[in-house]
N, C-alpha and C positions, 0 to 999 in steps of 0.2 A: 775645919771641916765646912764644906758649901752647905747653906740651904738648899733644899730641894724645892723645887714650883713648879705650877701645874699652870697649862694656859689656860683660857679661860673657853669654854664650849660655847660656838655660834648655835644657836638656837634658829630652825626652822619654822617659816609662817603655823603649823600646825603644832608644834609645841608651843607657844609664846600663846595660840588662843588657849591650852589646854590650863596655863599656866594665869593667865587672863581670868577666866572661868574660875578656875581655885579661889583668886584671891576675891574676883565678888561673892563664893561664897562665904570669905572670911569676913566679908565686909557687911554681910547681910548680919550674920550673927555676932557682931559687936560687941552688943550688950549685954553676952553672956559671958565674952572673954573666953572664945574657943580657948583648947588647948590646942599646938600648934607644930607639926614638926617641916623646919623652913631649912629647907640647904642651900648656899649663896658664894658667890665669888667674893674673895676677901685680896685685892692685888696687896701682894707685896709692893715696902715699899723703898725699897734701896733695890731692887732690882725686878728684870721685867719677870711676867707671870704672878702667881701669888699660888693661895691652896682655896679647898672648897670646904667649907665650915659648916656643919647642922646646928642649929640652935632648935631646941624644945622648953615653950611656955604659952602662957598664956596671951593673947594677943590683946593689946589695950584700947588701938586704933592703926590706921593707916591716913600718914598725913602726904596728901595729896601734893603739896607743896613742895616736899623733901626731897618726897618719892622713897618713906622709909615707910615698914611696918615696925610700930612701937610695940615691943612689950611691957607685962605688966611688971617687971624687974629695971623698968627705963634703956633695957637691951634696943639699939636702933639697925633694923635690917636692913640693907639696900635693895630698894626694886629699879629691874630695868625699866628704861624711858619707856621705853614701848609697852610696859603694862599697866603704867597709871595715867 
């Protein structure tokens, strides 16, 4: 039986700020360890497309370098280029 996959949605200049915006205010609150519910493209990886994954925790940081948001479980997010 096939896997099923999903492509991955282009995102419009006004979503990507909307998305922009979210994540400094995750960034602002840090040091409390928002709680956090993050949906993200996960590509498969034996064929094209992949699926859209929610993760819920608490967020530990955002490493700028990665371009990942860490949680506090060491779960690593992927963020698009264009929002960090």
């Amino acid at each position: 039986m096939a896997r099923l996959t999903d492509e991955r949605v282009k995102l419009d200049e006004y979503m990507k700020d909307v998305l922009s915006d979210r994540l400094q205010i995750i960034a602002d609150r840090m040091e409390e360890h928002p709680e956090i519910v993050i949906t993200y493209f996960q590509p498969d990886e034996k064929k094209n497309g992949g699926a859209y994954v929610t993760a819920v925790g608490m967020a530990k940081k955002i490493n700028e370098y990665d371009r990942v948001v860490v949680m506090t479980d060491g779960t690593a997010i992927p963020l698009m280029k264009s929002l960090v």
